[in-house]
C-alpha positions in Angstrom: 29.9 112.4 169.2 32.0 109.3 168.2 31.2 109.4 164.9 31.8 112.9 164.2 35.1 112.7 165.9 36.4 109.5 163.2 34.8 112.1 160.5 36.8 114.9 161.6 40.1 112.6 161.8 39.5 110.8 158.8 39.9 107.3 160.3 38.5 104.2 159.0 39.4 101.8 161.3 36.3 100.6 162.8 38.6 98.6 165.8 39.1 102.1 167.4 36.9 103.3 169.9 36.2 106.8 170.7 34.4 107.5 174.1 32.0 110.4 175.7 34.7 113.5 176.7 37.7 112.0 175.1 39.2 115.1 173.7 41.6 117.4 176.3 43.6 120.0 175.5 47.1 119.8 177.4 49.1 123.2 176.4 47.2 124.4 173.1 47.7 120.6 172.3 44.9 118.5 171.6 45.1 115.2 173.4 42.1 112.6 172.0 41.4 109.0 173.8 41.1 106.1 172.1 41.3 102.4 172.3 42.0 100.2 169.8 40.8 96.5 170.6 39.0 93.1 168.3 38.4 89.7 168.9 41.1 87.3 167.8 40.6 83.1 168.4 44.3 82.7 166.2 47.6 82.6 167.9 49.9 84.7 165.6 53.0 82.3 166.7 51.9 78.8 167.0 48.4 79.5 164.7 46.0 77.2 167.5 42.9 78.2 167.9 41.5 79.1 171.4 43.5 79.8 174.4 44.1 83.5 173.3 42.6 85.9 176.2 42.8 89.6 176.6 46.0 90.9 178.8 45.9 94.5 180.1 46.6 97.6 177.1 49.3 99.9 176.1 49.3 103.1 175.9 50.8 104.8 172.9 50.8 108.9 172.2 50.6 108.5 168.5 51.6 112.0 166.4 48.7 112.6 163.9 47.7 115.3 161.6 46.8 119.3 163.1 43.5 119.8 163.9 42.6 123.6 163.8 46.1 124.9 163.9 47.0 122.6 166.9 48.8 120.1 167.5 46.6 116.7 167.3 47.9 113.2 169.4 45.8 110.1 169.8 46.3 108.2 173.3 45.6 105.0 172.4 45.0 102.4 174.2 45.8 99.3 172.5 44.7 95.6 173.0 47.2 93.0 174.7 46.5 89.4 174.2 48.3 86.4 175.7 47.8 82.6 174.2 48.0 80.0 177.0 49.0 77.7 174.5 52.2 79.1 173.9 52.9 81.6 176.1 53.2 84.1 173.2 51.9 87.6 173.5 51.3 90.3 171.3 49.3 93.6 170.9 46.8 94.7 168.3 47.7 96.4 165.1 46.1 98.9 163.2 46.8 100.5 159.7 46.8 104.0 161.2 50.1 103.6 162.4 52.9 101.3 161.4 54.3 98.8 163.9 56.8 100.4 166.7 56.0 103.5 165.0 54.6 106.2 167.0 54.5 108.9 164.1 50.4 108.2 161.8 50.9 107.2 158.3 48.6 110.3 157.8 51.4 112.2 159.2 54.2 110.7 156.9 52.0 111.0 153.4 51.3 114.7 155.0 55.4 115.2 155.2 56.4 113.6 151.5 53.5 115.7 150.2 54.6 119.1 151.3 58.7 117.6 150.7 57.1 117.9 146.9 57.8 121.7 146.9 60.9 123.6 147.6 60.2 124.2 151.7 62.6 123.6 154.2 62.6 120.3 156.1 62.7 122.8 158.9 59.4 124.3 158.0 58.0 120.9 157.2 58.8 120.0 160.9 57.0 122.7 162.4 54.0 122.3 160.2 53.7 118.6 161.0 55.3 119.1 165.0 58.0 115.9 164.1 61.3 116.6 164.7 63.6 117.3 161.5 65.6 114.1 162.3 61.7 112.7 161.5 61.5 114.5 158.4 64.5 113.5 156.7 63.7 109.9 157.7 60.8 109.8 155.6 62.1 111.7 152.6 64.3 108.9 152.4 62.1 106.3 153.4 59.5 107.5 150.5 62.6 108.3 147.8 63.6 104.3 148.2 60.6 104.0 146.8 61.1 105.8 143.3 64.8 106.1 143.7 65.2 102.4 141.4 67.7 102.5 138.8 66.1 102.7 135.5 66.6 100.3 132.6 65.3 102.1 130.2 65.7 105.5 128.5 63.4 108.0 126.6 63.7 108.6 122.5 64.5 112.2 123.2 66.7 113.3 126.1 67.7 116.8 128.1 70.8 117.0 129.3 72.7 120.1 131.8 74.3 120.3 135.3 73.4 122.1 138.5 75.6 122.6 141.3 75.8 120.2 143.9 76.8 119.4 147.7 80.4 119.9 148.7 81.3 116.7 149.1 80.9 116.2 145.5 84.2 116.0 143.3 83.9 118.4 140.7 81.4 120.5 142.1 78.7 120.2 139.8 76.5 117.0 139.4 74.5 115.8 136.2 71.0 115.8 135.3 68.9 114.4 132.6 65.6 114.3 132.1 63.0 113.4 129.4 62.1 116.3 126.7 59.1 115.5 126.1 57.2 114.3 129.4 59.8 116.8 131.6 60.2 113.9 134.1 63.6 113.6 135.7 65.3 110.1 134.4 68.4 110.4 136.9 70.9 112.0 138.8 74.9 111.4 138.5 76.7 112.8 141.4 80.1 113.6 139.4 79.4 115.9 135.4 83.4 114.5 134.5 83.0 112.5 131.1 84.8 109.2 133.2 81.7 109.6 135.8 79.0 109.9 132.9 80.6 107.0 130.9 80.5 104.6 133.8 76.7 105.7 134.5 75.4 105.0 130.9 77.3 102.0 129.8 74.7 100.3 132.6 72.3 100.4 129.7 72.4 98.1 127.1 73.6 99.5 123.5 70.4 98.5 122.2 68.8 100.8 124.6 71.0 103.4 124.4 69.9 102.9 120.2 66.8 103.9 120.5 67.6 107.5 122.0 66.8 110.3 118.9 67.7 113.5 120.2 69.7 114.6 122.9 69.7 118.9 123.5 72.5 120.2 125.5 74.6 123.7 126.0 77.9 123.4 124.4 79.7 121.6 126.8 82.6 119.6 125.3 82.5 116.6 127.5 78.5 115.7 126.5 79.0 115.6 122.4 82.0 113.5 123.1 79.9 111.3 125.5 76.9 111.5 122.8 79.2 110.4 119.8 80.7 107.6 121.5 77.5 106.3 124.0 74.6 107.2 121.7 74.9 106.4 118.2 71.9 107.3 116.5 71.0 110.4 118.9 71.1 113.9 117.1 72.8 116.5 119.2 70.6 120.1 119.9 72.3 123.1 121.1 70.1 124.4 123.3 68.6 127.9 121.7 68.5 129.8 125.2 72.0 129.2 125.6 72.7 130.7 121.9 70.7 133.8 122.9 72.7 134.0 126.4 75.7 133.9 125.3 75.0 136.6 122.6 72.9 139.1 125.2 76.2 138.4 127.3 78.8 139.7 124.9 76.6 142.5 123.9 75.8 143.6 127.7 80.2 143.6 128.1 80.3 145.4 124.9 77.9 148.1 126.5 79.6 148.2 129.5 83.1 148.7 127.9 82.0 151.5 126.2 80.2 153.1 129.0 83.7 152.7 130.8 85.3 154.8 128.0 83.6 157.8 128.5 82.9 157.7 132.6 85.2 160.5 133.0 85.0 162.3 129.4 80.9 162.6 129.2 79.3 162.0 132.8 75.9 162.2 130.7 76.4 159.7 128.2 77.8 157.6 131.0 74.6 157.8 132.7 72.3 157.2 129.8 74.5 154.2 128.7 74.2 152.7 132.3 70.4 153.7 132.8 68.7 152.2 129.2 70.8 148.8 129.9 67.5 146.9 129.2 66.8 148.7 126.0 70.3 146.9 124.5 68.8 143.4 124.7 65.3 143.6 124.0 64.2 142.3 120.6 64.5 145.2 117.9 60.9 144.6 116.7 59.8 145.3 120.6 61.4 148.5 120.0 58.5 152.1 119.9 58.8 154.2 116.9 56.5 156.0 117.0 55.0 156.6 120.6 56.8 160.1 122.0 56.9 160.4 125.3 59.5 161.7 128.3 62.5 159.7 129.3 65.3 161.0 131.9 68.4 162.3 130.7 66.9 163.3 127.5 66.2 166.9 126.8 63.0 166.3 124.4 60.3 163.8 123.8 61.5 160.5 122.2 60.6 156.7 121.8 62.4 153.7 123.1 63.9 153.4 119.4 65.4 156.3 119.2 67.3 156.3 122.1 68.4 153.1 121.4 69.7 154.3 117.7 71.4 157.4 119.4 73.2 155.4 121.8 74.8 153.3 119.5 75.7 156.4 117.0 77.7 156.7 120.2 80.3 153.8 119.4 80.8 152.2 116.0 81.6 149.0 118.0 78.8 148.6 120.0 77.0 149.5 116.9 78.2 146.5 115.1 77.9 144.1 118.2 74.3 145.0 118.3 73.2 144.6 114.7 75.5 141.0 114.6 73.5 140.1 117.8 69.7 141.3 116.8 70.4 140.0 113.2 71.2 136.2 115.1 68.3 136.0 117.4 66.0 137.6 114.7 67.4 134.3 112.5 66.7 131.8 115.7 63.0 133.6 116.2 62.2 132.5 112.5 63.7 129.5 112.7 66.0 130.3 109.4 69.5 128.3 109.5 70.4 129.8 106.2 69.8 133.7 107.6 71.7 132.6 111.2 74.8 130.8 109.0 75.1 134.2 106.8 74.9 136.6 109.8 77.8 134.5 111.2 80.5 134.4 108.0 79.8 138.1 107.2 80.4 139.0 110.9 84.4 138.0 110.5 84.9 140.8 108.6 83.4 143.3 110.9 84.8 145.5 114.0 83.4 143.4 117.0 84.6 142.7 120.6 87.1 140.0 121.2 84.3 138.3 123.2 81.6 138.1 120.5 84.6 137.2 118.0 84.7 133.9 120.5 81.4 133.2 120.9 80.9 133.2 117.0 83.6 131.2 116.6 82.5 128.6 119.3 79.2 128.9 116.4 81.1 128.0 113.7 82.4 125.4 115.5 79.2 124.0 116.5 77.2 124.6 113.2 76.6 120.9 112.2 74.6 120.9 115.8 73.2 124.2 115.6 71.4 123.3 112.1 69.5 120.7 113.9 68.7 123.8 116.8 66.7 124.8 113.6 65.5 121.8 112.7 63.7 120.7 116.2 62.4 123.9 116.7 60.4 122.3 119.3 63.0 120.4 121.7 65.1 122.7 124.1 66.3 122.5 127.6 63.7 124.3 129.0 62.4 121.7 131.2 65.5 120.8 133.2 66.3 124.6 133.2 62.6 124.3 135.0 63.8 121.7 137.5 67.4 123.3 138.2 65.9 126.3 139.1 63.9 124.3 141.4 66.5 123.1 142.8 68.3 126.3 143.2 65.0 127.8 145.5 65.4 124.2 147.2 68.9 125.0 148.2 68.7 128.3 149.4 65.6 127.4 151.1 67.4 125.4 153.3 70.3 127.2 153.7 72.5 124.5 151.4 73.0 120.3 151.7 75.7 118.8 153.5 74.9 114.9 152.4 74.5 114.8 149.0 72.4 111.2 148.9 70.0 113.6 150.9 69.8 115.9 148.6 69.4 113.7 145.6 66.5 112.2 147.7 65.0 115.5 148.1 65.2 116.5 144.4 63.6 113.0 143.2 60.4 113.8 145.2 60.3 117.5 143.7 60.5 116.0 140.5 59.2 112.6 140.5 56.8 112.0 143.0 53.0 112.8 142.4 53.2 113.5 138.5 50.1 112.0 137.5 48.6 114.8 137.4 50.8 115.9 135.0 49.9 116.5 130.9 52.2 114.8 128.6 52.8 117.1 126.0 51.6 115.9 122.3 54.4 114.1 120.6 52.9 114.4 116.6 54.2 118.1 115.8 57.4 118.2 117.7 59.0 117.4 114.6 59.3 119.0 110.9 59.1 116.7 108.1 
């Protein structure tokens, strides 16, 4: 019965005894009886030997892992012992629960391993029946651990923001993470160039050497930072920022035009406003030749079609939509010559003051967006990953008041049991 019981619980301390009847159930809470008790011949405080005898137990209602769907405590007993040498006393120990502690270390590992995901420290308190004052203790008791400033930094570098706690100045806080194991390097509380200057001059500049590529959006502030921090670093403009800026002008472009005729043709409002999706699909994705029904149109038709007679609608939107399809067609075969062309001829076109600026921003960028090209491989996609993470993490929990919490919090999402994790092969990631 013993035996089975230390099985069940998964304890392998020998030192605690289970008896005959030990488990009761005290409202739908299992209550189990132990003792916990050894020989010892050593004073701990004047280290004689002999003279130590036993004196009385203490009882301790130690919070340990659900058994069944119930909540599990052990009531155990533990050892006294008094040395007549000394008149030093102290109780027995065991590595099932730390010293003074009244919470199992089976029930801490159980709390930073479900802090790993995106769940509420709410829902991790109910799921391990610690309060959520207990909770946040050992996020940031575990965090410590792996929250060490590093000295080091990778060859090849991610770098975007995510927004933060309130009581952070400027709103948003920095990221950056390594491209090529997705592993989160650190966290800067403040994005503002001054704030990233002070965080990186901590490395060396013979460190900060061996950094290769850095990919980021086209935020001013980081090429600056890159150019004067990171001398030998190639700057990537992240390709999924390209394509989102473009699908973003194109969508205003469509919705402009459907504007313009809400009140002259109800119909071609309607279509404009129904096929939305259509508009920023890939144009080889597009069915020629598959006929079949679609609302608002009279006869059979394909997804092409309706996309071509939409746009015979306005010349405008027409243009904006062969500038955009002709740029991401250029990005999806990796051709800088193609995307460069597309760009110069587009200045002489009819296009939406907003594409004009986004092209511009291009042309502006085109030194950085050649090497978008040439690491074909290396985009912000990871740390895109962990941001949205963080995002389920926040409204998860309703938001983060402290924001050394929530840094905490996101450094055990990110860092904390990646082992298991498969670098990605480094060979190919570049062309020759």
């Amino acid at each position: 019965m013993t035996h089975d019981i230390r099985k069940l619980l998964n304890i392998k301390d020998l030192n605690i005894k289970f008896s005959d009847n030990c488990v009761e159930k005290i409202k739908n809470k299992l209550h189990i009886k132990c003792t916990l008790t050894y020989p010892v011949d050593t004073c701990l405080c004047c280290q004689k030997q002999g003279g130590v005898v036993k004196n009385g137990t203490r009882s301790s209602r130690i919070t340990y892992l659900e058994s069944a769907g119930q909540a599990c405590y052990l009531i155990l007993k533990k050892q006294r012992y008094l040395c007549r040498n000394c008149g030093h006393t102290f109780t027995a120990e065991t590595n099932l629960v730390e010293k003074n502690c009244f919470i199992s270390c089976a029930t801490k590992q159980k709390i930073a391993s479900l802090a790993t995901d995106t769940t509420s420290e709410k829902k991790i308190a109910s799921q391990t029946h610690v309060s959520i004052h207990t909770v946040r203790r050992v996020v940031d008791a575990f965090a410590c651990a792996i929250r060490k400033r590093p000295t080091t930094l990778p060859e090849h570098l991610c770098f975007d923001e995510f927004k933060s706690t309130r009581s952070v100045k400027g709103v948003m806080s920095f990221i950056y993470c390594d491209a090529v194991t997705h592993q989160v390097v650190d966290i800067v509380e403040d994005r503002r160039l001054y704030a990233l200057k002070e965080h990186f001059y901590r490395y060396s500049r013979q460190e900060r050497k061996k950094v290769k590529t850095i990919c980021i959006d086209m935020y001013v502030p980081y090429i600056k930072l890159i150019r004067q921090l990171f001398p030998n670093a190639t700057i990537i403009i992240d390709r999924f920022h390209i394509v989102q800026a473009l699908n973003r002008e194109l969508n205003r472009c469509r919705i402009q035009g459907m504007n313009q005729v809400r009140y002259k043709d109800r119909r071609l409002y309607n279509k404009l406003k129904r096929y939305w999706k259509l508009f920023l699909m890939k144009e080889k994705k597009l069915e020629y030749t598959r006929y079949e029904r679609f609302p608002l149109f009279d006869s059979l038709t394909n997804t092409g079609n309706v996309v071509d007679y939409l746009l015979n609608q306005n010349e405008v939107l027409k243009n904006t939509y062969r500038v955009v399809q002709d740029l991401r067609f250029s990005l999806d075969q990796s051709d800088p010559l193609m995307f460069l062309t597309t760009l110069y001829q587009a200045s002489n076109q009819s296009l939406t003051p907003g594409l004009k600026r986004v092209l511009k921003t291009f042309t502006k960028f085109k030194q950085y967006i050649k090497n978008t090209f040439h690491y074909h491989t290396l985009t912000n996609g990871p740390i895109e990953g962990i941001n949205n993470k963080i995002k389920v993490l926040k409204r998860n929990a309703y938001g983060y008041k402290n924001y050394s919490h929530f840094k905490n919090r996101i450094l055990l999402i990110s860092r904390l049991y990646v082992s298991g994790r498969k670098e990605k092969e480094t060979k190919q990631l570049f062309v020759a």
